[in-house]
TIKEVEX-736298 format. One line per 2 residues: their letters; for each residue x, y, z of C-alpha. Coordinates in steps of 0.2 Angstrom, whole numbers, plus 5000, padded with zeros to 4 digits. Example, Ala and Ser with C-alpha at 12.3 -4.5 7.8 and 13.67 -1.06 7.14 Angstrom:
as = 5062,4978,5039 ~ 5068,4995,5036
This chain:
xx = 5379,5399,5403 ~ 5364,5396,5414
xx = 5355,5409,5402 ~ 5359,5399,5387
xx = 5352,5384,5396 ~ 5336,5392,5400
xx = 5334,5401,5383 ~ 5336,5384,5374
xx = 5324,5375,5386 ~ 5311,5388,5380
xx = 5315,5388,5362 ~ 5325,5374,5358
xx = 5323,5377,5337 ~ 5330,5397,5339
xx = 5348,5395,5351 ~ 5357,5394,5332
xx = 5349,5409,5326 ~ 5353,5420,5343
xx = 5370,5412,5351 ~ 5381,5424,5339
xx = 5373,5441,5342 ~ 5376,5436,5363
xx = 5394,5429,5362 ~ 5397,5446,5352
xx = 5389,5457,5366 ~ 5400,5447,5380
xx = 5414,5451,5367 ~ 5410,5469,5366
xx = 5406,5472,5386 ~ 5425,5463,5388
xx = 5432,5475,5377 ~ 5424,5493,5384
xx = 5431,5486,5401 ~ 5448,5486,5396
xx = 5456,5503,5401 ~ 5471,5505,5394
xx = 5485,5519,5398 ~ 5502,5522,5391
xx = 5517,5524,5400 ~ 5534,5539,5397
xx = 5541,5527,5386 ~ 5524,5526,5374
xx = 5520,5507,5379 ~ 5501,5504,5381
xx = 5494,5491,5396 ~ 5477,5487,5402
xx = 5474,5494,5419 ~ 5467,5480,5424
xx = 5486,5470,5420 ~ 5495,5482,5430
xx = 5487,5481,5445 ~ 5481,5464,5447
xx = 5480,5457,5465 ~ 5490,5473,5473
xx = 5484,5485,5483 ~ 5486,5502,5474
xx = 5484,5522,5477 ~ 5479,5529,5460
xx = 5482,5550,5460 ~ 5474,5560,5447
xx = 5487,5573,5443 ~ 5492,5584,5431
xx = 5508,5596,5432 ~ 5501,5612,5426
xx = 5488,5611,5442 ~ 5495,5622,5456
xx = 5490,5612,5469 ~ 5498,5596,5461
xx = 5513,5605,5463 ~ 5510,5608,5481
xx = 5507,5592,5484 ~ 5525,5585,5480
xx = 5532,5582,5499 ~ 5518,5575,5504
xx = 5517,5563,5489 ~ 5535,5557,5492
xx = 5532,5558,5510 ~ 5516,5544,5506
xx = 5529,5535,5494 ~ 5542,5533,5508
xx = 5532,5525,5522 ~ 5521,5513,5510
xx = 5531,5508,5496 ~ 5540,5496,5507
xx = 5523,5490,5514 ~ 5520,5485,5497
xx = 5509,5498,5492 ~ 5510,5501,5473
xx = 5508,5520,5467 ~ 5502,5527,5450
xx = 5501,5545,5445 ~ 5489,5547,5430
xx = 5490,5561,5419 ~ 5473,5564,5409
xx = 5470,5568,5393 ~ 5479,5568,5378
xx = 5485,5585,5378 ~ 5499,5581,5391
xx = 5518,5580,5384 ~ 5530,5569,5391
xx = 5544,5582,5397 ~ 5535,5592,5411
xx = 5528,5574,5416 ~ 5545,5569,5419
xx = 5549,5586,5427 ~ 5533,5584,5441
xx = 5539,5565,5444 ~ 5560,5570,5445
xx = 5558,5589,5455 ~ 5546,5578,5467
xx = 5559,5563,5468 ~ 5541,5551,5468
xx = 5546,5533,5462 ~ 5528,5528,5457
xx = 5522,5523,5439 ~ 5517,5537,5428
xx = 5503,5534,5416 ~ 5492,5545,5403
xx = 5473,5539,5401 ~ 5476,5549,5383
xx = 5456,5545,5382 ~ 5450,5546,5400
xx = 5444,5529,5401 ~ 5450,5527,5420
xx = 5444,5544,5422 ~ 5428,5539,5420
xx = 5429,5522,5427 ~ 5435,5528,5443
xx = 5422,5545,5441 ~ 5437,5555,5444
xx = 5434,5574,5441 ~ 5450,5584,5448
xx = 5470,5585,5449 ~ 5473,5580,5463
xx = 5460,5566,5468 ~ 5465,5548,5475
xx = 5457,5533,5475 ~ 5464,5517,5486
xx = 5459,5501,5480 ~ 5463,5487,5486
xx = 5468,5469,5479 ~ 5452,5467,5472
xx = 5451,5481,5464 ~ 5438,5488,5475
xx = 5438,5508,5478 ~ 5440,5507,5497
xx = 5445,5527,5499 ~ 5442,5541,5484
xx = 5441,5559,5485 ~ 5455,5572,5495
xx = 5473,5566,5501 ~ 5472,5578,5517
xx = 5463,5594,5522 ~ 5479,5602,5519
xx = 5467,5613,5504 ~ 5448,5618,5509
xx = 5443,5629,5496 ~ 5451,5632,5479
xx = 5466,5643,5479 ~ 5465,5643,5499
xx = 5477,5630,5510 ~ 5480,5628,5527
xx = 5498,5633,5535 ~ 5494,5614,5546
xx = 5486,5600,5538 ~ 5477,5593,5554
xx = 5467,5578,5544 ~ 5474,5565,5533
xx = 5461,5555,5526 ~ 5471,5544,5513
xx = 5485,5539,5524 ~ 5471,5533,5537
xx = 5461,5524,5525 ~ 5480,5517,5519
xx = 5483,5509,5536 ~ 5464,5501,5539
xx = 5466,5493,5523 ~ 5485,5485,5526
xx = 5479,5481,5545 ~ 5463,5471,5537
xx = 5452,5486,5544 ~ 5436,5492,5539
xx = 5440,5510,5531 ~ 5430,5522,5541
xx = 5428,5536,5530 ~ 5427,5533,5511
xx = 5424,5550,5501 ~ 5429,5566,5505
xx = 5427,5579,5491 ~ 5442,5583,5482
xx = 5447,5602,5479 ~ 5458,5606,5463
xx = 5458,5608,5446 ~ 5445,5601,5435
xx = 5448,5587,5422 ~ 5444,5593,5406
């Protein structure tokens, strides 16, 4: 508004002739914010909707990645101790390639009680400048990225995992942020499967 104020203040006689082409690039920059992901059942919300004023773990997965299915335990592990600390979990499939049967399958065969989503158009992928299955990203009720990158150091190459994960990087990040702490470390590089 202060923009307008000023603009009109310089030319007072051309506001008509420019207000339109402004209000429609606000309109336009609103609408390429909006991400929106469908769920199992083929329903489409904004991101932005469904995690409004919660603090949420975001995972890029995918469950033909053979790490993603290694990573089963530990998600329902995660699940376990901070879903009752309020904690709100989303397992993004991208891509539109994904079918909804061996989604269902990686959700039921690792018992996780998060919310499954497809980004059929990689709009949070790149929002969120996700590039691998798995990756994480904290954010907290803001919608600020407080922690992205690696869950644990359980891999440290690809195809290569420890026997003992020794470092736990998102469950850390997970217990500054619920005890109002500043979250020490926030990227570690995730190893995985590409998002194509």
């Amino acid at each position: 508004m202060k923009i307008l104020q000023w603009f009109y203040s310089k030319n007072p006689g051309s506001l008509r002739k420019y207000v339109p082409g402004f209000l429609f690039l606000l309109v336009s920059i609103s609408i390429q914010a909006q991400i929106n992901l469908t769920n199992l059942k083929g329903q489409v919300s904004a991101f932005e909707t469904i995690t409004t004023k919660q603090n949420v773990v975001v995972f890029m997965v995918s469950p033909t990645c053979p790490l993603c299915k290694k990573y089963g335990k530990t998600l329902r592990e995660l699940e376990t101790i901070y879903i009752p600390k309020g904690l709100r979990f989303f397992y993004i499939f991208p891509g539109a390639d994904h079918e909804p049967v061996p989604m269902k399958a990686f959700l039921l065969n690792n018992k996780l009680k998060g919310e499954a989503w497809i980004d059929k158009k990689l709009q949070l992928v790149q929002h969120l400048k996700a590039d691998k299955t798995p990756e994480v990203f904290l954010l907290n009720k803001n919608s600020e990225i407080k922690y992205w990158g690696a869950i644990d150091n359980f891999a440290f190459e690809v195809g290569q995992t420890r026997t003992v994960t020794t470092r736990f990087y998102l469950k850390d990040a997970i217990n500054s942020l619920l005890s109002d702490k500043p979250v020490a470390l926030k990227h570690v590089d995730a190893i995985g499967c590409f998002i194509e």
